[in-house]
Residue, then its C-alpha position, 0 to 999 in steps of 0.5 A: x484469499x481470505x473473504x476482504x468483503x467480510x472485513x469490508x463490511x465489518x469496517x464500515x460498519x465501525x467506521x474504520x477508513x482504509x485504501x488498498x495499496x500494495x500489490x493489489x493496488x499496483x495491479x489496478x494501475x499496472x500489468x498484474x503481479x502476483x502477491x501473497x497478501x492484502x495492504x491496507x493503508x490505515x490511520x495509526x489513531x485507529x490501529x485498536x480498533x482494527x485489531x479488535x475487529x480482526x482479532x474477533x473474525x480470528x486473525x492472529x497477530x503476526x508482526x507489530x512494528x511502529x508502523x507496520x502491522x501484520x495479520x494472519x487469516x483463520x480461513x487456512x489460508x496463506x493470505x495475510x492482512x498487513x496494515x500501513x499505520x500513518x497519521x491523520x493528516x498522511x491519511x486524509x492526504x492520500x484519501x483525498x485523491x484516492x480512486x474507487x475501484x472494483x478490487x479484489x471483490x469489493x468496491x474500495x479506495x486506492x491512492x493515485x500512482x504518484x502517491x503509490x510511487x511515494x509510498x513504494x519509495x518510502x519502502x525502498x529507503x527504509x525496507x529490507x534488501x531482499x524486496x529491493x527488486x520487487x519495489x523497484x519493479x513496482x515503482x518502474x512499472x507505476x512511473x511508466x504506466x502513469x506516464x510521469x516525466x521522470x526528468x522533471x523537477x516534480x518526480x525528482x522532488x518526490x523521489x527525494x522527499x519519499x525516498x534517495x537521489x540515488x533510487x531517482x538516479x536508478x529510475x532515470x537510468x532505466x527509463x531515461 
């Protein structure tokens, strides 16, 4: 991987806020699962500053999306850094709640699991087919390991909201 506490650093000296979510952030709250990348959650105003500060460490630009932006390392490493832009207002929201965690070398922020869950749902609306499975198991293994009643009004609220009545259809046909 490559060295997360130097961009920590060089973000808090910028005074660029983040959470980790993804596969690390899934792994504070669930049984690990191995992932090839680091997810930062990030505001989109700041996606500049971010590129400056990574493109100055010498990570290469990979993939630019509306709302997803993805970063190889110099370090000769397969790891990347992917950043999840949202606005300010979805920011402060997640931040708020937000847990501080010793994680992947650093003491970082990560989204509580319900917020986690919306962001996994998010992903399978919206995502490619082939993560399908992997997001999925992600989402089963937070709900299970948060403990959210998948039958009450409010889960099936989130899952309509951030996601399909058919995925909340599918989570309750396997944890019932």
């Amino acid at each position: 991987m490559f060295p997360v506490n130097l961009i920590h650093d060089k973000s808090r000296q910028a005074g660029l806020g983040y959470l980790i979510i993804g596969g690390h952030a899934i792994n504070a709250y669930c049984e690990p699962r191995a992932t090839l990348d680091v997810d930062f959650l990030v505001r989109k105003a700041d996606l500049a500053q971010w590129r400056r500060l990574l493109e100055e460490e010498g990570f290469k630009l990979v993939h630019d999306g509306k709302t997803f932006v993805q970063f190889s390392p110099p370090y000769g490493v397969e790891w990347r850094l992917d950043l999840m832009l949202v606005n300010d207002q979805t920011f402060e929201k997640l931040q708020v709640d937000a847990r501080a965690v010793n994680i992947i070398g650093i003491q970082a922020r990560i989204p509580r699991p319900e917020h986690l869950i919306a962001l996994k749902l998010h992903a399978l609306k919206h995502g490619h087919p082939e993560r399908f499975e992997k997001d999925f198991g992600d989402v089963i293994a937070l709900t299970r390991n948060a403990g959210c009643d998948v039958r009450s009004a409010s889960y099936r609220q989130l899952c309509e909201q951030f996601g399909t009545s058919e995925l909340h259809e599918r989570i309750l046909q396997r944890l019932g």
